[in-house]
N, C-alpha and C positions, 0 to 999 in steps of 0.2 A: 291696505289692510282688508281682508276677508269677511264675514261678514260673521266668521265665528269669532276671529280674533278680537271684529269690533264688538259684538258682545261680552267678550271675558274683559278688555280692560274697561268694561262702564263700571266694575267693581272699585279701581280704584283712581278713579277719573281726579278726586279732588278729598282733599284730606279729610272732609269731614265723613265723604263715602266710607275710606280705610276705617274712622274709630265707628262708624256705627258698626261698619261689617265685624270689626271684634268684640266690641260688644253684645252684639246680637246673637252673632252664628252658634251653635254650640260646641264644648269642648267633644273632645272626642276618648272613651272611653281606656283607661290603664291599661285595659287587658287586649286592647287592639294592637298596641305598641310590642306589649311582651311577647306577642302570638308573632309576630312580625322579624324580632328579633331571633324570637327561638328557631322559629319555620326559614329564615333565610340564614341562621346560621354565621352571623357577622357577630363579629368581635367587638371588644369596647376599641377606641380610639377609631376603626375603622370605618372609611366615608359611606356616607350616603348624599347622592347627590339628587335633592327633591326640587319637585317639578312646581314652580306656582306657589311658592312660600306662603304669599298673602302677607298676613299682619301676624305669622308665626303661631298659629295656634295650636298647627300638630311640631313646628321646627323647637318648640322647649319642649315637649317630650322627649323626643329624641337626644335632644342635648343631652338632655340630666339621665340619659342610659349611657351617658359617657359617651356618646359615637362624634365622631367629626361630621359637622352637619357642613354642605358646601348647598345654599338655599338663592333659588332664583325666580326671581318675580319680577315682572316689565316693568312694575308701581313703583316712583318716586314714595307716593304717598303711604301704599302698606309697607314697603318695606322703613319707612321713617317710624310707625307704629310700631312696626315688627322689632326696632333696634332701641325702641324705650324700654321694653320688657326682657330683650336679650340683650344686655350691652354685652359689650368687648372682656371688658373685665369683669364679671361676671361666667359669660363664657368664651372661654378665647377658642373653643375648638368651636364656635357657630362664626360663617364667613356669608354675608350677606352681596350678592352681586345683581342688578339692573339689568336681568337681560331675560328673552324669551328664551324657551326652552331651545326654540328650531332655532335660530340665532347662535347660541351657546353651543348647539351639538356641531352646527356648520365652522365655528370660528377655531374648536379643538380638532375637526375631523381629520386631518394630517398627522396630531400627533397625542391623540387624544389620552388622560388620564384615566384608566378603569376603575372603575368603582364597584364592590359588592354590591352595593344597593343601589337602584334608582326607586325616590316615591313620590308618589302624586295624590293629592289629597284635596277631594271634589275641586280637581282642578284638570285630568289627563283630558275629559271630554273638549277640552276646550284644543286640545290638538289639533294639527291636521292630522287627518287619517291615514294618509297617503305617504306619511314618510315617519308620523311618530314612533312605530315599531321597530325601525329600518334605524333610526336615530339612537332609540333604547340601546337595539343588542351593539352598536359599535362602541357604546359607551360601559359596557356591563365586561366585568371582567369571563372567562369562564365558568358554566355554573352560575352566575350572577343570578337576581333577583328584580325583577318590576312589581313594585306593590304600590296595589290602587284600592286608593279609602274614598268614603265617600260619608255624608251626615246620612243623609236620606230621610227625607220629611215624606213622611206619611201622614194620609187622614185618620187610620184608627178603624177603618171597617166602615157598612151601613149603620149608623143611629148614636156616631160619636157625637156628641153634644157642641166640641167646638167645629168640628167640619158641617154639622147641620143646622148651623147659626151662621155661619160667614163664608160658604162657598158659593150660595147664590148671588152674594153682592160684589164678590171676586169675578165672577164670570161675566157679571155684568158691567165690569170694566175692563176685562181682559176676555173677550166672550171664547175664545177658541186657543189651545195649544200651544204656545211657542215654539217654534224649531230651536232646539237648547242641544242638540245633536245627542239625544239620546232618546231613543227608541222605547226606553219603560217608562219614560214617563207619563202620569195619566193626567195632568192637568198644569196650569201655567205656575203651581207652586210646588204639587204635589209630586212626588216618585212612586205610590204607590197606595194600594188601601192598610195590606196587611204585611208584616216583615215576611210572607210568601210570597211578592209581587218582588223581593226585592232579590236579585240575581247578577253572577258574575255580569263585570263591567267588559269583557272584552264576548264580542260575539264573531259566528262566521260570515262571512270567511276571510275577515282578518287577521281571525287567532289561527283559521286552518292554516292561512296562506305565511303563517309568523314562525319565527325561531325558537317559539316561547310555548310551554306547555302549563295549565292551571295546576299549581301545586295545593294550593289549601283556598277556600274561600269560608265566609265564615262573617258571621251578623251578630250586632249587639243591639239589645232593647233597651230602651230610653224612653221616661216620660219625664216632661220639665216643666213645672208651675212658671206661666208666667203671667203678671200683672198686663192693665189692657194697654199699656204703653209699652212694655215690652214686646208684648205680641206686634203691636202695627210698628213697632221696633223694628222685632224678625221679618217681617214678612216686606217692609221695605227695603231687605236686602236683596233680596230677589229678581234675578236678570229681566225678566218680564215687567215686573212692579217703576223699578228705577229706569225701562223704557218707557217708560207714559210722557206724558206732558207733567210740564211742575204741578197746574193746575190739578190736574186727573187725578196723582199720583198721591197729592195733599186730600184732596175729597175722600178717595177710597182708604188711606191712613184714617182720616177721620172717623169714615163709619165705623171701620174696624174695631176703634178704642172706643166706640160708642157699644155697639155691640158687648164688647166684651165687659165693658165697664157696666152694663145695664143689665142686661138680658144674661150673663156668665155669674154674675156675682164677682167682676175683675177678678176671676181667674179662668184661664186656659192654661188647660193641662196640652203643650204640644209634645207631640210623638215622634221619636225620631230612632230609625235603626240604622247606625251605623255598620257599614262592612268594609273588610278589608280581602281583599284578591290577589292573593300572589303569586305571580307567574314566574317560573324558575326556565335559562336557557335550556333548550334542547342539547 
């Protein structure tokens, strides 16, 4: 396993990882979905085949637009979450399958199923680079659609009140960077300061060197009250956070909820812009 792969599945290592990550993470905005379906042009019943389900948090939106959602995630664990909230009966057009994306495109690649849509939802980074694109367009019918969503935690700018209460005690258990394989990231939690840091997910020269041209990109702003147990919640879902030591990992939760429960008046206002990138074939 690589060293990106082993980072993406510590998310759902063990089931109690999958329910805090659903609980924590945040939802992602109506009007991401609708921009999504209008801008690629897919019909109802028609599939989308998404990348990294998790515990389903964007695969019930999609549902309930009526699409046939065909949702894959390596996780025993999220995708058991992900099928308490979608069952069968419920929705019979959401099909839940155990496999990686690279896995899944290599096992159809013979006789593979086109799909209007592929989506990926703060999940494509965790590709390989080297063939994710290459794997897209064989699965993407003509005209098809890659759309890449993403939460995108930001700080809020110089003199945000939660980022200037708890990033020094972040830093000082996480003191430098993660390699999380993304390039705009500006710190081991953060994607950015302002929803202007925050920019299409595919750069060059992979997208020069792709089949796929940027059809719409496009950002939502978000702020979300959270209590200081939810905050050391979110923020222990976090790829960086959940590498520490148990010990480390428990300490820096603790300050956190200490922080915010004292010094915040237990609330943090967290900031999050969601966007969504749609790349339509050449």
């Amino acid at each position: 396993m690589s060293l990106r792969q082993d980072r993406g599945a510590i998310f759902g290592a063990q089931l109690a990882d999958a329910a805090a990550y659903d609980r924590y993470r945040p939802a992602y905005p109506a009007e991401l979905f609708d921009e999504l379906v209008s801008v690629s042009g897919i019909q109802p019943h028609a599939t989308v085949l998404e990348i990294g389900c998790g515990t389903g948090i964007a695969t019930l939106p999609l549902a309930q637009r009526q699409l046939a959602v065909a949702a894959l995630d390596p996780s025993p664990h999220m995708l058991d979450v992900a099928q308490r909230e979608i069952s069968p009966s419920t929705y019979p057009n959401v099909s839940f399958v155990q496999t990686t994306f690279q896995s899944y495109a290599e096992r159809v690649k013979e006789k593979p199923s086109k799909v209007r849509v592929i989506a990926a939802f703060t999940a494509f980074h965790w590709l390989e680079t080297n063939v994710r694109l290459t794997q897209c367009e064989e699965l993407l019918e003509p005209n098809g659609v890659l759309a890449i969503g993403s939460s995108n935690h930001i700080t809020g700018g110089p003199g945000n009140p939660l980022y200037e209460a708890t990033h020094e005690v972040i830093e000082t258990y996480i003191p430098k960077p993660v390699d999380d394989h993304d390039p705009e990231t500006v710190s081991v939690i953060y994607d950015g300061h302002t929803p202007a840091d925050i920019v299409p997910p595919l750069k060059d020269p992979e997208l020069e060197n792709s089949p796929f041209n940027l059809a719409r990109f496009s950002v939502f702003n978000m702020a979300v009250p959270h209590t200081a147990n939810e905050y050391a919640g979110l923020i222990g879902t976090f790829s960086a956070v959940k590498a520490l030591a148990e010990g480390k990992r428990a300490d820096l939760l603790s300050e956190l909820t200490r922080i915010v429960r004292d010094d915040l008046d237990d609330l943090a206002i967290v900031k999050f812009v969601p966007s969504l990138g749609i790349y339509r074939l050449k």
